[in-house]
C-alpha positions as CSV (number, residue, x, y, z in Angstrom):
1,X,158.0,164.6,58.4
2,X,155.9,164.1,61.7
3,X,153.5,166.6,62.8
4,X,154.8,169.0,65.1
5,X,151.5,169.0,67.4
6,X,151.6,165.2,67.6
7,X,155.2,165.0,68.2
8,X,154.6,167.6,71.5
9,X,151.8,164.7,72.6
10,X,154.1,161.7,72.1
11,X,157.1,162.6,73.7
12,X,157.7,160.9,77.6
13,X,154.5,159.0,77.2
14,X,153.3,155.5,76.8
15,X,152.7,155.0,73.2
16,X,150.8,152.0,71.7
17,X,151.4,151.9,67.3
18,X,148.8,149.7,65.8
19,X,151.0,147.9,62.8
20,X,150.0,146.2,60.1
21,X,153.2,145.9,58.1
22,X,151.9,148.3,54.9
23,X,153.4,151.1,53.9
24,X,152.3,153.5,56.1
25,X,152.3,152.1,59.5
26,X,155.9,150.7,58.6
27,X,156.4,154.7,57.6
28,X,155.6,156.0,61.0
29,X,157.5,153.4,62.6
30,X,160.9,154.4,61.4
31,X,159.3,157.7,61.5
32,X,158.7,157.9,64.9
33,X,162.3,155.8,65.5
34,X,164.0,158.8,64.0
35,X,163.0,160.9,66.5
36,X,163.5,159.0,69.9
37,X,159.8,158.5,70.4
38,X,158.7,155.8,72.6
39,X,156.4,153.0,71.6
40,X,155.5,149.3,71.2
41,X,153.2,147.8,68.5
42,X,150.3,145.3,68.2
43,X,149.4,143.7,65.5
44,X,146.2,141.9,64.2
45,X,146.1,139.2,61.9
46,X,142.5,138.6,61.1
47,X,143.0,135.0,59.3
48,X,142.1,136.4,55.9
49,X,145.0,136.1,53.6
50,X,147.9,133.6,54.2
51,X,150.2,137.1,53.9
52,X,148.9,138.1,57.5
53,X,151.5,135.2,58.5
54,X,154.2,136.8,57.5
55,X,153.3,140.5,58.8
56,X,152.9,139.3,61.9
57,X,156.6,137.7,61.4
58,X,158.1,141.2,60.3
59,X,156.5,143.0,63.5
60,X,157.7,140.5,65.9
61,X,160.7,140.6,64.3
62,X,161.1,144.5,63.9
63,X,160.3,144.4,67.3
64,X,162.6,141.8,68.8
65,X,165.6,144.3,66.4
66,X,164.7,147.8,68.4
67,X,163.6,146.3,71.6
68,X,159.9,147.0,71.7
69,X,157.1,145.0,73.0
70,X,154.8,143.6,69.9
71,X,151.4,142.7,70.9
72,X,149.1,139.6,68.9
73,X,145.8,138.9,68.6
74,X,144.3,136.3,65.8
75,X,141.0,137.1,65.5
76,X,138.2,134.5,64.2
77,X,137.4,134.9,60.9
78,X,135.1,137.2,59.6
79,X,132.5,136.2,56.9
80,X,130.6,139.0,56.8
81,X,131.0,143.4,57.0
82,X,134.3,142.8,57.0
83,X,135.5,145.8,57.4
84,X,133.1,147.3,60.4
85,X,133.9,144.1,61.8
86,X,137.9,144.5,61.6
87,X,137.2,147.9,62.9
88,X,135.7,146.6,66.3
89,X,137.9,143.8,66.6
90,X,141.6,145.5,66.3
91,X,139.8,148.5,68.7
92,X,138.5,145.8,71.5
93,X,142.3,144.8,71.3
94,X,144.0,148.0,71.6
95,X,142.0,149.1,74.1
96,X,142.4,146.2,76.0
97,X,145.9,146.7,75.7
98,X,145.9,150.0,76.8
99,X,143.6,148.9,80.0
100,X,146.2,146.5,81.2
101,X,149.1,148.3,79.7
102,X,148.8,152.1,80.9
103,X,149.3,153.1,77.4
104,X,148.5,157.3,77.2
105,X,148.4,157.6,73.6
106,X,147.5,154.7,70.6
107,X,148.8,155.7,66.9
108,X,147.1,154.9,63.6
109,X,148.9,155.7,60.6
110,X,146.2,157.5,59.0
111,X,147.0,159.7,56.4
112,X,146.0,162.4,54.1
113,X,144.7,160.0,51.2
114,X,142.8,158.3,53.9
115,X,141.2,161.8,55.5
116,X,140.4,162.7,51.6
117,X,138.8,159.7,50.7
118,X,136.5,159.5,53.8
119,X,135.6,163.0,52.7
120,X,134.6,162.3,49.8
121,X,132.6,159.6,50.5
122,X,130.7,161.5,53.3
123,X,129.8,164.0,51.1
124,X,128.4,161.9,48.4
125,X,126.0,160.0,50.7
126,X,124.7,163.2,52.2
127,X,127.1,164.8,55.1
128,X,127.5,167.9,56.6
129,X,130.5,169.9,58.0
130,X,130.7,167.8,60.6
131,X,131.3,164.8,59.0
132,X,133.3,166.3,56.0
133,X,136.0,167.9,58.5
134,X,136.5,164.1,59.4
135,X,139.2,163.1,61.2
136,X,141.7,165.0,64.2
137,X,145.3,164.7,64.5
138,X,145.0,164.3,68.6
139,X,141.5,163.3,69.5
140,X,141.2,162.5,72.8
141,X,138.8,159.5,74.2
142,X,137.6,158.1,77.4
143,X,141.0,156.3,78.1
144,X,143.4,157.3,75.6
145,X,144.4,159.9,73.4
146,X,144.3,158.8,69.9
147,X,146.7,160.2,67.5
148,X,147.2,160.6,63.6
149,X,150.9,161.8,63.1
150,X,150.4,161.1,59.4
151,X,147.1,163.1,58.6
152,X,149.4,166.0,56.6
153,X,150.7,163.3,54.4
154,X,149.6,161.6,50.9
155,X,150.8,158.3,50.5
156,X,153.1,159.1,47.7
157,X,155.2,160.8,50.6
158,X,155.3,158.0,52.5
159,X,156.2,155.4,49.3
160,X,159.4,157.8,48.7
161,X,160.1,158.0,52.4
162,X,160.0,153.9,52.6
163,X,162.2,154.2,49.3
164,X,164.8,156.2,50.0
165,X,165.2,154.7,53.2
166,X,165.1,151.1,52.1
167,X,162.7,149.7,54.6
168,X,160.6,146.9,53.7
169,X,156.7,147.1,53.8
170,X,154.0,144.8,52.9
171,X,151.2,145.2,50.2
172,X,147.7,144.2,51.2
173,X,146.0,142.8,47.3
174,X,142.7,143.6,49.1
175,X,143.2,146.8,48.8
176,X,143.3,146.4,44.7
177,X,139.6,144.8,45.3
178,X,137.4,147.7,44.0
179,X,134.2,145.7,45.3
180,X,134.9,147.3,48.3
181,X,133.1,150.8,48.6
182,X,136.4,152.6,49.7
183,X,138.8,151.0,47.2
184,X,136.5,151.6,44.7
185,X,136.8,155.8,45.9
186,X,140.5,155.3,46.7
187,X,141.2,154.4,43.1
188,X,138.6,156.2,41.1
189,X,138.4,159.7,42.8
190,X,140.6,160.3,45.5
191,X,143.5,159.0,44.5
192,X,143.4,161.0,40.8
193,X,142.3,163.9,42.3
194,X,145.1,164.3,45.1
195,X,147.9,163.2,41.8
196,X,146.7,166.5,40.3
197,X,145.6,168.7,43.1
198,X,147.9,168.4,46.1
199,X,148.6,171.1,47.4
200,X,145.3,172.7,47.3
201,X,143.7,169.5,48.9
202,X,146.6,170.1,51.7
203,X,145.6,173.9,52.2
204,X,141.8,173.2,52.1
205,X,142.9,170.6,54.9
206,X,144.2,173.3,56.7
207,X,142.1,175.9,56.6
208,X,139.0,172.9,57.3
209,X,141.3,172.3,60.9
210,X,141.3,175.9,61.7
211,X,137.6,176.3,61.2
212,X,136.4,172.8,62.6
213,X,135.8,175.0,65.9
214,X,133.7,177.2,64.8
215,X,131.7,175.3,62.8
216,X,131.7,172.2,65.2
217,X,131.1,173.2,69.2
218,X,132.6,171.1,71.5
219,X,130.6,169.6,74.0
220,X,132.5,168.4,77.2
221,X,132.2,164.6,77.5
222,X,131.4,163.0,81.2
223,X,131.1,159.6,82.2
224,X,129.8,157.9,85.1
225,X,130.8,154.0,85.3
226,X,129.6,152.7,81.8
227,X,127.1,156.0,81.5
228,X,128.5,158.7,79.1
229,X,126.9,162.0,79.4
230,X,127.2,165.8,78.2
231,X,125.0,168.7,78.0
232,X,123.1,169.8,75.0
233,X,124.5,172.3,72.7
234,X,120.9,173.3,71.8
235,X,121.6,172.3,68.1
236,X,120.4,169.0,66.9
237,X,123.3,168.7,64.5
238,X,125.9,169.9,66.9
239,X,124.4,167.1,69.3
240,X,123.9,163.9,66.5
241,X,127.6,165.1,65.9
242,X,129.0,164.5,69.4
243,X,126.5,161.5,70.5
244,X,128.5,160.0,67.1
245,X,131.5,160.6,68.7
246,X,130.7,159.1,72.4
247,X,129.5,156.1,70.0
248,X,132.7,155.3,67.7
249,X,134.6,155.5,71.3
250,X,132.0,152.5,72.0
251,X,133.2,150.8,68.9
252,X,129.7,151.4,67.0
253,X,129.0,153.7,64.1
254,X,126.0,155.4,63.5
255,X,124.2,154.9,60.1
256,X,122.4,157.6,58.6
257,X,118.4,156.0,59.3
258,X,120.2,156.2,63.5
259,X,121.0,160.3,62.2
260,X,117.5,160.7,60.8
261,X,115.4,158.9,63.9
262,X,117.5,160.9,66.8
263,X,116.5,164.0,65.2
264,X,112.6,163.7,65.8
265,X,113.3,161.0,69.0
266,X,113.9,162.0,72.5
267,X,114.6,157.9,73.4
268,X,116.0,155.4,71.1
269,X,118.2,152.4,70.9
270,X,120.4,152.3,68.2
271,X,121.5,148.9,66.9
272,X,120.5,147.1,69.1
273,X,123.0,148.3,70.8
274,X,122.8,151.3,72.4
275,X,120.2,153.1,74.5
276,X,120.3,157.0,73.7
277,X,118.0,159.3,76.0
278,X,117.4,163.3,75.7
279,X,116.2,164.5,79.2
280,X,115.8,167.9,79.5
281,X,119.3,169.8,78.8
282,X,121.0,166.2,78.9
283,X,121.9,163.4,76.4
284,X,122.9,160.1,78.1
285,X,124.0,157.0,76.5
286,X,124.7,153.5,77.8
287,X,124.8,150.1,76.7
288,X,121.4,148.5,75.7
289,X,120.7,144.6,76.9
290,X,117.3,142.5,77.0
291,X,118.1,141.3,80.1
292,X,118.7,144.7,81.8
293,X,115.1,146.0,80.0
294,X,113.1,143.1,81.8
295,X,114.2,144.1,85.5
296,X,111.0,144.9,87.4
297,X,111.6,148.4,89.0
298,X,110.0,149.2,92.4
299,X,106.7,151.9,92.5
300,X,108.5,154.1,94.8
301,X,111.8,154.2,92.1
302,X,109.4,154.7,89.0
303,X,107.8,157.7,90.7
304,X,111.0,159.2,91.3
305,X,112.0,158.9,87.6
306,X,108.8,159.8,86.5
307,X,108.9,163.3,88.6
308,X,112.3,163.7,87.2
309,X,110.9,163.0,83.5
310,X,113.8,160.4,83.0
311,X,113.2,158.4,79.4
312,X,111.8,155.1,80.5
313,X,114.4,153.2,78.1
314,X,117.1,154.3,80.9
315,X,115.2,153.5,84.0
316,X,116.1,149.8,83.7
317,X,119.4,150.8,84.2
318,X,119.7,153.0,86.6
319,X,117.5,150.8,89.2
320,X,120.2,148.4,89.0
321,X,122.9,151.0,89.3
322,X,121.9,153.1,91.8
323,X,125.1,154.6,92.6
324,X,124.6,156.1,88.8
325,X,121.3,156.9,89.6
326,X,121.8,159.4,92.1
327,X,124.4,161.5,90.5
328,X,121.8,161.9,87.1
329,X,119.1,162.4,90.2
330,X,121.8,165.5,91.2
331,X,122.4,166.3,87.5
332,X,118.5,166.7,86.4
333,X,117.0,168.7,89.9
């Protein structure tokens, strides 16, 4: 059932399997089981529903059964944008883990119902290709390769899978709330449309992964310390697309007023956030503080950034990381 692509990445590496104890996480961990792949699991409980207790009790103790390391983290509660705010927790923790772990790869147990839902809720609040192709079975990040063994599946699959095989899952009863934007698409469209068109959704899929190349160019992603870098692709969508990219890696997720203001904007900082600077046939991006913003540059450093036309929201920076500094200095001459 696993895809074969994924399974050539996974094999005699160091895998990390974010759990969760639904469905289809506890899928692709007998899944991946079955066929001798390596892995350990960590686990997030995020103090929400007294049920987190007990998924936390299954991992630990499907864990201690097939010898695997499981990984905990209770995170404070959230009380507001819960769901961007899960997002950045459980990523701080898995890549932490990975840090001090030398995990290669981390596994999500995304899967088609989840690629077709984000779809369509790109494309009704105004997406291009781009955004519509959404997500990649092996996309690879900064320190990790992230992978999404599960995309080619609908969660009907993975119910009958769990079934047949008797293995117990958990149900999450927030995912019944439609209040929340994607349960309401989940249960309204997607999940209606892919009960009656399968296999045509599966095929488009397909044929949307053999074109994403063509339609999306791939920029080549550098990074120097905490500076992330690439060269324009001379096409302001092509560009938004792959400074969105370098941003979810950061844990932050550009809204659509970011998209509109970085398309007229050669300097901006997005949420507060992020500092992202056009200069000449480079895009830079680095991490935006107050503190770094009020350092008092010397005359002699602002002439030199001023001769090289460097964005003055990224000359704070660079004075105090001068190492960084000179390789742009090499990069812009």
């Amino acid at each position: 059932m696993l895809e074969t692509s994924s399974l050539g990445v996974l094999k005699n590496k160091k895998n990390l399997l974010a759990f969760s104890g639904g469905a289809d996480s506890t899928a692709l961990f007998f899944l991946l089981l079955k066929q001798n792949i390596n892995f350990d699991i960590a686990i997030v409980n995020y103090n929400q529903r007294l049920q987190s207790i007990q998924e936390v009790a299954y991992a630990k103790e499907l864990a201690s059964k097939y010898n695997l390391e499981c990984h905990t983290h209770v995170s404070t509660k959230i009380s507001k944008n819960f769901e961007s705010k899960a997002r950045e927790i459980r990523y701080e923790f898995f890549e932490k883990l990975i840090s001090s772990h030398s995990y290669e790869n981390l596994l999500t147990a995304h899967h088609l119902g989840d690629r077709f839902e984000w779809m369509l809720m790109q494309l009704c609040k105004g997406a291009g290709c781009a955004e519509i192709a959404g997500m990649k079975k092996v996309q690879v990040r900064n320190l990790y390769t992230l992978v999404r063994p599960l995309l080619h599946l609908d969660k009907q699959e993975l119910y009958a899978y769990l079934d047949k095989e008797k293995r117990k899952y958990f149900e999450d009863e927030t995912n019944l709330d439609e209040e929340i934007k994607r349960n309401s698409f989940r249960h309204n469209y997607s999940n209606p449309l892919l009960d009656k068109y399968l296999k045509g959704i599966k095929k488009s899929f397909e044929y949307i992964d053999e074109d994403r190349q063509t339609l999306i160019p791939e920029a080549q992603i550098n990074h120097i310390k905490d500076l992330s870098y690439f060269k324009s692709l001379k096409n302001t969508r092509a560009d938004i697309f792959t400074i969105d990219k370098i941003l979810k890696s950061k844990l932050y997720m550009l809204s659509a007023k970011d998209r509109e203001l970085l398309k007229e904007s050669k300097s901006l900082i997005v949420g507060r956030k992020f500092i992202v600077c056009i200069n000449g046939d480079f895009i830079f991006i680095v991490a935006y503080s107050k503190e770094t913003s009020k350092t008092n540059m010397t005359s002699e450093f602002k002439d030199k950034c001023r001769i090289l036309k460097i964005e003055p929201k990224l000359r704070p920076f660079l004075f105090q990381n001068k190492e960084v500094f000179e390789e742009v200095k090499n990069l812009l001459n």
